[in-house]
C-alpha positions as CSV (number, residue, x, y, z in Angstrom):
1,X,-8.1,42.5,-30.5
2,X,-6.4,39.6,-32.7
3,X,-3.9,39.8,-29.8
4,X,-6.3,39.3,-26.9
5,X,-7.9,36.5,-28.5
6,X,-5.2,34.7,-29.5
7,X,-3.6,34.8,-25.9
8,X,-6.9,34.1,-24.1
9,X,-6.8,31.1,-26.8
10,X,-3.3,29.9,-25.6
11,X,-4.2,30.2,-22.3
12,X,-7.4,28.0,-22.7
13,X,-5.6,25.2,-24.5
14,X,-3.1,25.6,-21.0
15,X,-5.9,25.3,-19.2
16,X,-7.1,21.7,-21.3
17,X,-3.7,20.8,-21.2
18,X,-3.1,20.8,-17.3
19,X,-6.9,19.3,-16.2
20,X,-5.8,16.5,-18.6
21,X,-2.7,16.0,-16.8
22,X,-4.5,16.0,-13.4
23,X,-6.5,13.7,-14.9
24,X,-4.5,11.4,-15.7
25,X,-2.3,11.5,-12.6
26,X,-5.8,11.2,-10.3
27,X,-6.4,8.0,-12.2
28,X,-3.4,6.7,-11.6
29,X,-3.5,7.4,-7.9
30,X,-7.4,5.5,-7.8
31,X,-5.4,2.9,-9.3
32,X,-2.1,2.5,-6.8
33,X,-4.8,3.2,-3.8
34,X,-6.8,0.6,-5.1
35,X,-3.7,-2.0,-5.5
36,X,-2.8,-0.7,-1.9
37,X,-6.1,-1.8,-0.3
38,X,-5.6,-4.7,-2.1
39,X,-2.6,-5.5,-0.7
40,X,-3.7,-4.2,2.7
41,X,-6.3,-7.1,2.6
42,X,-4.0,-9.7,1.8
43,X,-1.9,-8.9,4.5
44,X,-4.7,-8.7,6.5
45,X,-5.4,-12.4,5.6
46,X,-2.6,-13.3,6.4
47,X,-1.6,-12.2,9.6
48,X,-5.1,-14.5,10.7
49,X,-4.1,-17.4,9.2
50,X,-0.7,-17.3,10.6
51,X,-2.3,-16.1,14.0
52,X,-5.2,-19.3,13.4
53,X,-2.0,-21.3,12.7
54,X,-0.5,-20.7,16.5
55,X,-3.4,-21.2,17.7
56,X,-7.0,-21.4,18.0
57,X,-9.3,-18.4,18.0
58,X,-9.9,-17.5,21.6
59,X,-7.6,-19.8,23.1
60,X,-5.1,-17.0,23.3
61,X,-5.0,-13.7,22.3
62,X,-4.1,-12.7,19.3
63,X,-1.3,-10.3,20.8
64,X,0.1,-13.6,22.4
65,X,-0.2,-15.6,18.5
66,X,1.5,-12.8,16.9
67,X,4.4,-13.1,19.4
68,X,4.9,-16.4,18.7
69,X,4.6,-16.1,15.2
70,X,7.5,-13.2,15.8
71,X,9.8,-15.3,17.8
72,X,9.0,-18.6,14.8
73,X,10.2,-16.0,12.3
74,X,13.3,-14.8,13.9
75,X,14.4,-18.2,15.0
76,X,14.1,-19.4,11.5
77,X,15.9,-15.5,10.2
78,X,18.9,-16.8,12.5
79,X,19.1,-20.2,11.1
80,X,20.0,-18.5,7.8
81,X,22.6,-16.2,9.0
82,X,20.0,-13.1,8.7
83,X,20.1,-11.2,12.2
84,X,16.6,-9.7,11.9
85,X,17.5,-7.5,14.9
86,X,19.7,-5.3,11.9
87,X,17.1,-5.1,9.8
């Protein structure tokens, strides 16, 4: 009996032991998804402004800004000796 208690005792405190780890790790997770969306935004943000930047809203679309932002950013990579094509 001592026995039985004793290893239903160990395997409680196993139990504690792991939902405090999955605890922990599922906070951590909130937090990276939380940086992530975060960062998402800010891209987000700016990909308008750079799209705004090309051009006006509804002047062109924004399939059309973004390609001119594209062919501004590898004209510049090339002017620095970076061949964005390797990348």
């Amino acid at each position: 009996m001592v026995n039985e208690t004793a290893t239903h005792d160990e395997r409680l405190r196993d139990l504690e032991a792991e939902a405090f780890r999955t605890g922990r790790t599922l906070a951590e997770h909130s937090e990276q998804l939380a940086t992530i969306r975060e960062q998402q935004r800010t891209a987000f943000g700016n990909i308008d402004s750079l799209a705004n930047a090309v051009g006006a809203p509804g002047e062109r679309s924004i399939t059309d800004r973004l390609d001119t932002i594209e062919r501004v950013l590898f004209a510049l990579a090339r002017a620095q000796g970076v061949d964005p094509d390797a990348l």
